[in-house]
C-alpha positions in Angstrom: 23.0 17.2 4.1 19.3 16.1 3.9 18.1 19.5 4.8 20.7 21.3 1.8 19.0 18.3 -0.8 15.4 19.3 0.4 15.9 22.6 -0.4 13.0 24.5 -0.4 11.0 21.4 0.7 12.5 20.6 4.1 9.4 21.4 5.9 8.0 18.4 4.2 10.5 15.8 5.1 9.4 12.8 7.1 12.5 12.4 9.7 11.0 9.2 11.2 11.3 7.4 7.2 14.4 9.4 7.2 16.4 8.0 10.1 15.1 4.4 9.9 16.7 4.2 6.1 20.1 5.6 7.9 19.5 2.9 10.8 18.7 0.4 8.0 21.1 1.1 5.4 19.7 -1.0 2.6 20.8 1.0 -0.3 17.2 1.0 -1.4 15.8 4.4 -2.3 12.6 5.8 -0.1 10.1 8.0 0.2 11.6 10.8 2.7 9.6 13.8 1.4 6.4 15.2 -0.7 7.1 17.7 -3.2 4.3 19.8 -4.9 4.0 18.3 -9.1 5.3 20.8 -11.6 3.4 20.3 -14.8 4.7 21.7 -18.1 1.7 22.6 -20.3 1.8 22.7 -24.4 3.1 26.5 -24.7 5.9 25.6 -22.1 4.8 27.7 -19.1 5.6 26.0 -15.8 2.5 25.1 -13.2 3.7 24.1 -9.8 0.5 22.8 -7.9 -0.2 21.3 -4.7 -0.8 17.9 -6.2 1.7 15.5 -4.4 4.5 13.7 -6.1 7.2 11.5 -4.1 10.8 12.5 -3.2 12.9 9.8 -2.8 16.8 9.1 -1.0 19.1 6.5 -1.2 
């Protein structure tokens, strides 16, 4: 189920944050994964960099 929600960023989940929070079970979203920034500039084209942004579960 985590992998299918990744999609096509599964090779950047963090499995260690990911099964602590299903040992945990606080209800409290986390960080599991980095996903690159999409950025939407003036004219509408779409720029997906590199740039970091958090993915978060709950």
């Amino acid at each position: 189920m985590v992998i299918k929600a990744a999609g096509e960023h599964k090779d950047r989940l963090q499995w260690a944050a990911i099964r602590n929070a299903i040992r945990e079970r606080t209800g409290v979203p986390i960080m599991i994964a980095r996903a690159p920034r999409v950025e939407v500039s003036e004219n509408g084209a779409v720029d997906a960099s590199d740039s970091d942004t958090e993915t978060t579960a709950q």
